[in-house]
C-alpha positions as CSV (number, residue, x, y, z in Angstrom):
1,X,-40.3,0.6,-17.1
2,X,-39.8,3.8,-18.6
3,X,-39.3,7.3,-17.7
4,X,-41.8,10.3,-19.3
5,X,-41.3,13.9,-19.7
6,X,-42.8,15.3,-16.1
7,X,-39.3,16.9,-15.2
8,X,-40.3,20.5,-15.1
9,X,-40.2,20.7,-11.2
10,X,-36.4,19.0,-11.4
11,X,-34.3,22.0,-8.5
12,X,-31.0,20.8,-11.0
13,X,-32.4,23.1,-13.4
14,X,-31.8,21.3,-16.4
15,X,-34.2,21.0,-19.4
16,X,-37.1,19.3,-20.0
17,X,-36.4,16.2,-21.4
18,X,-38.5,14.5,-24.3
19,X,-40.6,11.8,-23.8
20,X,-39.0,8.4,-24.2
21,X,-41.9,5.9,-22.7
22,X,-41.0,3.4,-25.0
23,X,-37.2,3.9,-26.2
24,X,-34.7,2.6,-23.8
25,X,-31.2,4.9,-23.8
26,X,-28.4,4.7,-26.7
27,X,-26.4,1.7,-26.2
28,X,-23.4,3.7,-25.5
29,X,-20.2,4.4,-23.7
30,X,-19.7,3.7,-20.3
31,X,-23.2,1.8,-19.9
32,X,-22.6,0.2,-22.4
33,X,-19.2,-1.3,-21.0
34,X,-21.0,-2.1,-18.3
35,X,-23.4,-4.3,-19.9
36,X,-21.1,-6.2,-22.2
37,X,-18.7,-6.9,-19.0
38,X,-21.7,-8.6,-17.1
39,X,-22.8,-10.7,-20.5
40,X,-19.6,-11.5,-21.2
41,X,-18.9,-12.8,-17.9
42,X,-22.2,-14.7,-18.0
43,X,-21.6,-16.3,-20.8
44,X,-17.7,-17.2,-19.9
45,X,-19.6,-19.1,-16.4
46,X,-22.1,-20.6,-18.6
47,X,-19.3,-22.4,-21.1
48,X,-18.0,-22.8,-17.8
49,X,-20.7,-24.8,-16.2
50,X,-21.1,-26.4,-19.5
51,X,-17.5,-28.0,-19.8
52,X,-17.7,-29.0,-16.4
53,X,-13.8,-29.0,-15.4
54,X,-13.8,-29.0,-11.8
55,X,-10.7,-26.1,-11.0
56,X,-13.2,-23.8,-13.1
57,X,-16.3,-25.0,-10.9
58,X,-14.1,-24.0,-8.2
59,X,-12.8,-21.0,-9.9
60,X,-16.6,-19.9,-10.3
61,X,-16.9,-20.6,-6.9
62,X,-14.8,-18.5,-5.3
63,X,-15.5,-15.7,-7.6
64,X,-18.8,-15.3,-5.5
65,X,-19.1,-13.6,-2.1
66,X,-19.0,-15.4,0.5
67,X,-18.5,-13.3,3.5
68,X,-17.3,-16.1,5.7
69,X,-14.8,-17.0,2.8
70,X,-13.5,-13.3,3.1
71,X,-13.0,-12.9,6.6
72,X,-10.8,-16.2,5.8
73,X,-8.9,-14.3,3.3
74,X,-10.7,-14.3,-0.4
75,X,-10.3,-10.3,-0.4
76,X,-10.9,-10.4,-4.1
77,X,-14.6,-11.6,-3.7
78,X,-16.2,-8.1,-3.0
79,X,-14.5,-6.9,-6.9
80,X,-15.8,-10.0,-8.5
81,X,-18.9,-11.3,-7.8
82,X,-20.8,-8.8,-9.2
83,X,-19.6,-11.0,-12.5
84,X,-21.2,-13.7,-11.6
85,X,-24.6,-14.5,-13.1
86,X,-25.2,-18.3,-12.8
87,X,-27.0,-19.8,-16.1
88,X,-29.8,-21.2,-13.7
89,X,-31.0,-17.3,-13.4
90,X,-31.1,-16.2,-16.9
91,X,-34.4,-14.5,-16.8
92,X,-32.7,-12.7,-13.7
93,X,-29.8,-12.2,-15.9
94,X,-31.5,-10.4,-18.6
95,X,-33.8,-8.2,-16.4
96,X,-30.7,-7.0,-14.6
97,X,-28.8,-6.1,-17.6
98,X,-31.8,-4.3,-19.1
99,X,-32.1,-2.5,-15.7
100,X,-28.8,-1.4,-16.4
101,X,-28.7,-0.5,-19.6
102,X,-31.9,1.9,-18.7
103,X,-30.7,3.5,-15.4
104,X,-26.8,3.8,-16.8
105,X,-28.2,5.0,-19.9
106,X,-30.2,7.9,-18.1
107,X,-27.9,8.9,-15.6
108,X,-24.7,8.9,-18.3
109,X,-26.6,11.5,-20.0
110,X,-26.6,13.8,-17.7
111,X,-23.5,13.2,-15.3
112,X,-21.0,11.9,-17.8
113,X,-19.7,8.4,-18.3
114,X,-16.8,8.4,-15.7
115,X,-19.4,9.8,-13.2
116,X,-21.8,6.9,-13.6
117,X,-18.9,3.9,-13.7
118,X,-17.7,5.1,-10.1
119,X,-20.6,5.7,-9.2
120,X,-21.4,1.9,-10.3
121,X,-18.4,0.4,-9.2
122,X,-18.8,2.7,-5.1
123,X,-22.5,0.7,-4.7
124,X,-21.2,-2.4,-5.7
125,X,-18.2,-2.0,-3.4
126,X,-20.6,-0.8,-0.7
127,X,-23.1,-3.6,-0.7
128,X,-20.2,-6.2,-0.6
129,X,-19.0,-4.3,2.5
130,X,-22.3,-4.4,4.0
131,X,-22.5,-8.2,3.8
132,X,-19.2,-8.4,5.2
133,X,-20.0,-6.3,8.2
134,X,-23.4,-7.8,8.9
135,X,-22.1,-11.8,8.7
136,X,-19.0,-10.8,11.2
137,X,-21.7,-8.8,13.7
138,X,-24.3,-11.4,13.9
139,X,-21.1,-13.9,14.3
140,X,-19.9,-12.2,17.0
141,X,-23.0,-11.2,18.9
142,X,-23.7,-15.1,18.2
143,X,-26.6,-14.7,16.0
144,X,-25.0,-15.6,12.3
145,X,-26.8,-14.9,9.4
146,X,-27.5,-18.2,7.4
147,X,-24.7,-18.2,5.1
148,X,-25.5,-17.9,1.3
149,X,-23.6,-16.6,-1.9
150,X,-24.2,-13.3,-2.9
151,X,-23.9,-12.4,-6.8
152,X,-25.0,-10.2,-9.6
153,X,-25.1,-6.7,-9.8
154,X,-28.1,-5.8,-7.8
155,X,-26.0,-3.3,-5.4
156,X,-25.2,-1.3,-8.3
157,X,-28.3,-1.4,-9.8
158,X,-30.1,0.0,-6.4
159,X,-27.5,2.4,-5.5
160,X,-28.2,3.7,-9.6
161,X,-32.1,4.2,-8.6
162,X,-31.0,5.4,-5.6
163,X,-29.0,8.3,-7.3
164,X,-31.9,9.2,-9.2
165,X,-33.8,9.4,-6.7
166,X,-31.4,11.8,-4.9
167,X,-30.3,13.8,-7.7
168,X,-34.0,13.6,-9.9
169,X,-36.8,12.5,-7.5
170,X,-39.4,13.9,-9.6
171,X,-38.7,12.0,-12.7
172,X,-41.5,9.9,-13.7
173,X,-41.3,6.0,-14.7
174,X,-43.7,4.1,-16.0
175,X,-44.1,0.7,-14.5
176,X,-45.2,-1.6,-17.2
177,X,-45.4,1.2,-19.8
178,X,-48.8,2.1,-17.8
179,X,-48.7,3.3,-14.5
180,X,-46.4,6.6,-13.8
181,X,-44.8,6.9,-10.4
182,X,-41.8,9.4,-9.0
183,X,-38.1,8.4,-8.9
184,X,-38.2,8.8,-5.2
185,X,-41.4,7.1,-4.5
186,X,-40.1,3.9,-6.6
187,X,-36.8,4.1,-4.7
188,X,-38.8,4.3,-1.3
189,X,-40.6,1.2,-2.4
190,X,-37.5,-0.8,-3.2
191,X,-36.1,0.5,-0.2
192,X,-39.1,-0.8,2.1
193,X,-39.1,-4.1,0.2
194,X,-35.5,-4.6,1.0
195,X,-35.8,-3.7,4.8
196,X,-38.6,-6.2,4.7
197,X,-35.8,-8.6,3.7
198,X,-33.9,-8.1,6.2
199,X,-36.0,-10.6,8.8
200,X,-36.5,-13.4,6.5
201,X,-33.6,-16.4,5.7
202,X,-31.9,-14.1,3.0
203,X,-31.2,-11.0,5.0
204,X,-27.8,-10.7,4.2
205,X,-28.9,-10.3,0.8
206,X,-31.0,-7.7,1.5
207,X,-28.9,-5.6,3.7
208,X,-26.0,-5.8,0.9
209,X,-29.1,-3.9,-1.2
210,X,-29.4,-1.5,1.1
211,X,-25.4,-0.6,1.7
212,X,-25.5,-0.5,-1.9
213,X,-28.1,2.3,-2.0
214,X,-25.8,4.2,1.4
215,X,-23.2,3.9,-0.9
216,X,-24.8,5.9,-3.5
217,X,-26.3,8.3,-1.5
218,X,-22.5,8.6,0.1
219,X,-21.1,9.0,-3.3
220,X,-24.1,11.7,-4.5
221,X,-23.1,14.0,-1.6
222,X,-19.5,14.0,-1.4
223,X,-17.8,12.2,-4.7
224,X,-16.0,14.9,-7.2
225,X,-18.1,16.2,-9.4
226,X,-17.0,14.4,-12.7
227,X,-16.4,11.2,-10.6
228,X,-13.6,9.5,-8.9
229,X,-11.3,7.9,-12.1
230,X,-11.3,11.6,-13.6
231,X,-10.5,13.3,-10.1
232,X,-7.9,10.4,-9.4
233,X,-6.5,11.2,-13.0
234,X,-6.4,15.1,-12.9
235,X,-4.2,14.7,-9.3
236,X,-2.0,12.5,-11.0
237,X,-1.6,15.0,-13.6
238,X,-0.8,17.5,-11.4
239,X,2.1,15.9,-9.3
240,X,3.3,14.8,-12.4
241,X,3.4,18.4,-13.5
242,X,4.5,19.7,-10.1
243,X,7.7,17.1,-10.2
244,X,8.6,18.5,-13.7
245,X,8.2,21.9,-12.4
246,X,11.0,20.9,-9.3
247,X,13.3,19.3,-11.4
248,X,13.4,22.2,-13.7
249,X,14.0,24.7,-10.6
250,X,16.5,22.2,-9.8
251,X,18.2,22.4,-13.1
252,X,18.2,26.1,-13.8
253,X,19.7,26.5,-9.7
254,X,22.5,24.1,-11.2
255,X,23.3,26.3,-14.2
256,X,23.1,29.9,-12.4
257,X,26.2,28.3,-10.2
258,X,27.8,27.0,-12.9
259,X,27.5,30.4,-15.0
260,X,28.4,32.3,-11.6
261,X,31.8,30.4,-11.6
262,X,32.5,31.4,-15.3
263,X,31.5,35.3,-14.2
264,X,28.1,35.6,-15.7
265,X,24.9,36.4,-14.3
266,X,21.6,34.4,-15.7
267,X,18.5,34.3,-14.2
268,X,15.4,32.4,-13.6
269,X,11.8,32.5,-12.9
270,X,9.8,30.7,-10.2
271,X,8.8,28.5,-12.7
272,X,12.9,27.5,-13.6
273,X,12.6,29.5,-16.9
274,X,15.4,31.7,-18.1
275,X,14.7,35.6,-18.0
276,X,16.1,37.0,-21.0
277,X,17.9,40.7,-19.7
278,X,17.1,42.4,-22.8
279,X,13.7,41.5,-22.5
280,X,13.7,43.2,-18.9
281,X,15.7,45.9,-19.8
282,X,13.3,46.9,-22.4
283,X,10.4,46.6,-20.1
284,X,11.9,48.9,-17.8
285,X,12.3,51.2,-20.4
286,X,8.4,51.2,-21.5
287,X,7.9,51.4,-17.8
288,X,9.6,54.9,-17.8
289,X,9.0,56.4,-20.7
């Protein structure tokens, strides 16, 4: 697939873009990263399968999610198995990287990098939490879901379409370089597909699809604008500012006592910076002349 110039009608505003039908994105900066993490952890399980030691069989193992193996304490499944792409899927593989590497691509370029990785890493996040929540419901209602691994990066990859779907719904793809169809009609079809997924034997698959998509359409409405890591960053920038900004206050109150006691007068601004009297006193005079 690839998507065309029929963006005139987009509400964001933003230019028409050229037509690409046969170009993927640049191969850069955050979907990039993305990419090489997922072959690079394909190709680690593959030398991994290959050398057949059995503590990194197990290893590979419990990388996966396994929702049952969660509620039994493997909290680290739901930030990892979106790493794992078994060798026996490698056509799977490959189409899920390239999905990437076109979706990242489009929506990097016009959100930002740190946008897109949250955004990435919140659909993953939510389709994990979705599988969780529907194995321990059908548990306890006593209808279980049949218990299968769930890998790959598919959550993020629907909550991305999802996004532009939300955010660009009348972007045209092109399915097979031939037929053109909507962002939000695609998304609907995906959607549809996956719900039909959800009464056959690998539902909890399907419904960790669909919290991946929620996810996205969470994120869309309500995330920062420039994303979570740069929010998160810009708040830890300002308490670190705003403690700086105490212990000055706190140093200049120190040194008006101490100059009190040797019978001079300094002061300071709100801010804990000295106020220079002949500064002031010449301001007064502009004042009043």
């Amino acid at each position: 697939m690839a998507y065309g110039q029929d963006v005139g009608s987009l509400k964001t505003g933003m230019a028409r873009m050229g037509s690409t039908q046969f170009a993927l994105p640049e191969f850069s900066g955050a979907t990039r990263r993305l990419v090489l993490w997922n072959l690079v952890a394909f190709f680690v399980l593959l030398l991994v399968s290959a050398a057949r030691v059995d503590f990194l069989v197990a290893l590979f193992d419990h990388a996966q999610l396994r929702p049952e193996m969660f509620v039994a304490g493997q909290v680290w499944q739901p930030f990892t198995y979106s790493l794992v792409h078994p060798s026996t899927s490698m056509l799977g593989t490959l189409f899920e990287l390239l999905t990437i590497w076109f979706l990242g691509g489009l929506l990097e370029s016009l959100h930002g990098g740190r946008w897109l990785t949250s955004l990435f890493a919140v659909s993953v996040l939510g389709a994990a939490i979705t599988a969780i929540l529907i194995f321990e419901i059908g548990y306890r209602i006593g209808y279980p879901p049949p218990l299968m691994p769930i890998y790959g990066c598919m959550g993020g990859i629907f909550g991305m379409m999802t996004a532009i779907a939300v955010l660009h719904g009348e972007l045209e793809f092109r399915l097979f370089f031939l037929i053109g169809i909507k962002a939000k009609y695609l998304a609907i079809i995906y959607t549809l597909i996956a719900l039909a997924g959800t009464f056959g034997d690998q539902r909890i698959y399907a419904f960790a699809q669909l919290g991946g998509g929620l996810a996205a359409i969470l994120y869309v409405r309500y995330a920062p604008r420039r994303g979570f890591s740069f929010a998160m960053s810009e708040r830890w920038y300002g308490l670190r500012n705003s403690y700086y900004r105490w212990k000055r206050r706190r140093a200049a109150s120190k040194f008006q006592v101490y100059m009190k006691k040797q019978g001079r007068t300094v002061r300071f601004d709100g801010q804990g910076r000295l106020i220079d009297e002949d500064d002031v006193k010449h301001d007064d005079r502009k004042r009043w002349n």
